[in-house]
C-alpha positions as CSV (number, residue, x, y, z in Angstrom):
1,X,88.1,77.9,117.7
2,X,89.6,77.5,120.8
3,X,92.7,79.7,119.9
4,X,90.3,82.1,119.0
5,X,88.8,82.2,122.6
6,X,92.4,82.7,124.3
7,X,93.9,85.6,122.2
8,X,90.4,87.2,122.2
9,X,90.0,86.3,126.4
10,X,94.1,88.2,126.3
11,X,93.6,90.9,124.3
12,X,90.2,92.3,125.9
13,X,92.6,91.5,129.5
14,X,95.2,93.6,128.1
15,X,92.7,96.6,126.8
16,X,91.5,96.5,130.5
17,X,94.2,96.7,132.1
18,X,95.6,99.8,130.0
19,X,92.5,101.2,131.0
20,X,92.3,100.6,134.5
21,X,95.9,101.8,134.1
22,X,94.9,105.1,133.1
23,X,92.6,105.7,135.2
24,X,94.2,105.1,138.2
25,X,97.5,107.4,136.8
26,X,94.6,109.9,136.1
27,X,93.0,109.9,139.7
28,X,96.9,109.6,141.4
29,X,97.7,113.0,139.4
30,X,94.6,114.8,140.2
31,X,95.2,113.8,143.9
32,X,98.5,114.9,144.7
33,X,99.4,118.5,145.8
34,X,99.8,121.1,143.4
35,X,97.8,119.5,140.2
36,X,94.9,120.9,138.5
37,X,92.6,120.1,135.7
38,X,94.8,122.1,132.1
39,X,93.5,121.9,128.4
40,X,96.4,122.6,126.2
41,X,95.7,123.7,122.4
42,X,98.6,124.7,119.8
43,X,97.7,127.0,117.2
44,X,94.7,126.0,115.3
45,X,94.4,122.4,116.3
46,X,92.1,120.6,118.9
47,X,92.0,121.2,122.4
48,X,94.1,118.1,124.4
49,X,92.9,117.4,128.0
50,X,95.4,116.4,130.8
51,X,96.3,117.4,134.3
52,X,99.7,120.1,135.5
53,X,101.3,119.8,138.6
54,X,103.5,123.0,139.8
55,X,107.1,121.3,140.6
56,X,109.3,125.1,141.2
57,X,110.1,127.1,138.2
58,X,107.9,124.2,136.2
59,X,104.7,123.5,135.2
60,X,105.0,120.2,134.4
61,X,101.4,118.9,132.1
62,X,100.6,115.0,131.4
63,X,98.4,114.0,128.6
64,X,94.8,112.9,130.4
65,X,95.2,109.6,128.1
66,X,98.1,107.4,128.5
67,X,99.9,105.5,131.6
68,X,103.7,107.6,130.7
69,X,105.0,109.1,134.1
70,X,106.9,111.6,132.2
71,X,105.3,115.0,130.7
72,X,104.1,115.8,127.9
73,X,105.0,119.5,128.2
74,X,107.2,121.5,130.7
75,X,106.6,125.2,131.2
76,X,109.3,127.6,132.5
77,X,108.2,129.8,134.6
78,X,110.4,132.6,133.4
79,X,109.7,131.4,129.7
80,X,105.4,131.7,129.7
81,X,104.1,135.2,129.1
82,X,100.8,135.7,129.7
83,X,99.2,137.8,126.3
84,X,95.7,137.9,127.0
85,X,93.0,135.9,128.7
86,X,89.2,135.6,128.1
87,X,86.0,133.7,128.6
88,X,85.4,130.7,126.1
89,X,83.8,131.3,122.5
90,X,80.4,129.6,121.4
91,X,82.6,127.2,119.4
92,X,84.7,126.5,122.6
93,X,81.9,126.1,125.2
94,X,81.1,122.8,123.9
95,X,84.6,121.1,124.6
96,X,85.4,123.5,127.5
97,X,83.5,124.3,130.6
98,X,81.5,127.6,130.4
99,X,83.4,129.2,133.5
100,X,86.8,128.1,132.0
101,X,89.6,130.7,131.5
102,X,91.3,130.5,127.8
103,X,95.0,131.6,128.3
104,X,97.1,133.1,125.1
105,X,100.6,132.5,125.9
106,X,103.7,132.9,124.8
107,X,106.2,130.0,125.8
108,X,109.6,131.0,124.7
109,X,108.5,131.8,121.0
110,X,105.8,129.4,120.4
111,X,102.0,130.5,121.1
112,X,100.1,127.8,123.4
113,X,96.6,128.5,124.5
114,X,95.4,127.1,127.6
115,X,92.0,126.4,129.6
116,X,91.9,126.3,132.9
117,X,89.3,127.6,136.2
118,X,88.9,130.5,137.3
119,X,90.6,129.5,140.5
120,X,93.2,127.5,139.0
121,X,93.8,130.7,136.7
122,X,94.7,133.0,139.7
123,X,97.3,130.6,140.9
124,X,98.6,130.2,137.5
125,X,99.1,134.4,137.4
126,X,100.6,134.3,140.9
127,X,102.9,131.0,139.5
128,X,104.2,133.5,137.4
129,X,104.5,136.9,139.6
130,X,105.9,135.1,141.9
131,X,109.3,134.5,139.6
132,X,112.4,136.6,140.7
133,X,112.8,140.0,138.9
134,X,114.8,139.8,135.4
135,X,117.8,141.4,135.8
């Protein structure tokens, strides 16, 4: 039984580490200049939480779960296209904040959707204007 005590003791060290881990990425994100609070959803499926950060032409998103420095997703300024925007649906107020701003986009030629503020929302658009001119 002793065994038992030293791999249970490890493994509950190891679970909070990861999440200490996490949290600590989370915060770090959130802090630094340029991120804001994005919910990403493809398609149909669920909406996935995590945080963007503005790095030029790029906005770079990190899954809110996991401790990976890397993004998830890179958007290309000159790739997004913004096709409509709106308030959240019934179905959506309960996973989204009611003064959220759902974003249809199209990035290259997949469709995202994304959920930001309202004041995160009107940097996003000026993200965009401010590319240079197609030529």
């Amino acid at each position: 039984m002793h065994l038992v005590d030293i791999v249970a003791v490890c493994v509950i060290a190891v679970l909070a580490f990861v999440l200490i881990a996490t949290i600590a990425r989370q915060r770090w994100m959130l802090h630094a200049g340029g991120a804001i609070p994005l919910a990403v959803r493809r398609s149909e499926s669920r909406w996935v939480y995590g945080v963007a950060r503005y790095a030029g032409g790029q906005l770079r998103w990190y899954r809110a779960l996991g401790i990976g420095t890397r993004p998830s997703r890179v958007f290309e300024r000159s790739q997004v296209v913004v096709v409509s925007h709106r308030k959240p649906t019934a179905a959506e107020q309960s996973v989204l904040a009611p003064t959220a701003v759902v974003v249809d986009c199209l990035d290259g030629s997949s469709r995202v959707v994304l959920a930001l503020g309202e004041s995160a929302f009107t940097g996003f658009v000026s993200w965009l204007e401010a590319s240079a001119p197609a030529t």
